[in-house]
C-alpha positions, 0 to 999 in steps of 0.5 A, spaced: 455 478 461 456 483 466 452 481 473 451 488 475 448 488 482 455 483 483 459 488 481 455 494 485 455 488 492 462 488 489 465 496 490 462 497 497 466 491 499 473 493 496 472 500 498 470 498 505 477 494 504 480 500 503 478 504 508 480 499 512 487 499 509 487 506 509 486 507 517 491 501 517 496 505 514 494 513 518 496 508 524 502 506 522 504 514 518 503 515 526 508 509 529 513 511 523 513 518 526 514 517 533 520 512 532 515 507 535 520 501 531 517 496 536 510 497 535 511 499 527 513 492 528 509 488 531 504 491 526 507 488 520 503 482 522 496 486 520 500 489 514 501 482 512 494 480 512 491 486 509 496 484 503 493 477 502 486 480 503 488 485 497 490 480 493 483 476 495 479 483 492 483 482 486 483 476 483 475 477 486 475 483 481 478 481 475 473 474 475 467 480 475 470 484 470 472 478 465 468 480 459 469 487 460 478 486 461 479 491 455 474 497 458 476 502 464 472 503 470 469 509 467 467 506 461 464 500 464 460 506 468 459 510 461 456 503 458 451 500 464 443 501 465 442 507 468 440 504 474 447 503 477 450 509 474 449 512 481 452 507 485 457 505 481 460 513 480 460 514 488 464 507 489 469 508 483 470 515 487 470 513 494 476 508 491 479 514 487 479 518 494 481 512 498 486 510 494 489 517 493 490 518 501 493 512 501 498 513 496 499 521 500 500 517 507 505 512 503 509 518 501 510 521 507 511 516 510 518 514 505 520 521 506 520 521 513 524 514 513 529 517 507 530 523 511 532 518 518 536 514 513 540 520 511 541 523 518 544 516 520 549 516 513 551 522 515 553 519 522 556 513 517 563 517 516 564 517 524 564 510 524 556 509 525 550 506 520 553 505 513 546 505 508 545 499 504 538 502 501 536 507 497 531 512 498 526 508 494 526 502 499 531 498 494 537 494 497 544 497 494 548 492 497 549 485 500 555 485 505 558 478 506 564 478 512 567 471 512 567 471 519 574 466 519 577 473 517 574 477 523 577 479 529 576 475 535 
């Protein structure tokens, strides 16, 4: 059976994950849009931990949920004691808003990534940056330069 008060102990954590993940990623949102390559470098250190952490909550939130894997949130909140109703609402509803303005930075953030890289390959014809990603992150090619066939 569901320990509910776990579960309520449980969102607080995760959506305090989460705030922190989402001011993690208004940081990097800044670094992306001041060109600070350095330091969005430098960051990824963080991001790495933040992920790892990430995985930690999930596998957390998948032993608390077991017995209810088949349902939603929404219908766990719809079937608990009135008791925790309240709290487990406003948690799901700061973990929807959370993960939105997350998901709203991320966005911005590729399109400012993919407007650069389509100023760059515009430059590529001139003998400049030749992409080898699409708009999506995704690697479209792999060169590989045998170097016994180089100038040297």
């Amino acid at each position: 059976m569901l320990d509910y008060e776990q579960l309520v102990e449980f969102i607080k954590e995760y959506n305090a994950h989460y705030r922190e993940l989402l001011s993690f990623e208004t940081e990097k949102f800044s670094l992306i849009a001041a060109d600070n390559v350095e330091a969005l470098g430098k960051s990824l250190s963080r991001e790495q931990a933040l992920i790892m952490k990430s995985g930690v909550y999930e596998k957390k939130r998948f032993e608390i949920l077991a017995d209810e894997k088949d349902k939603t949130f929404p219908q766990i909140i719809d079937t608990c004691p009135q008791k925790y109703k309240g709290s487990l609402s406003d948690g799901y509803n700061e973990l929807k808003r959370l993960v939105f303005q997350i998901k709203s930075i991320n966005d911005n953030a590729r399109e400012i990534v993919a407007h650069r890289l389509s100023v760059l390959e515009g430059v590529s014809g001139q003998g400049g940056f030749v992409s080898s990603y699409d708009n999506g992150g995704n690697k479209l090619r792999a060169e590989k330069t045998n170097t016994l066939n180089k100038d040297v």
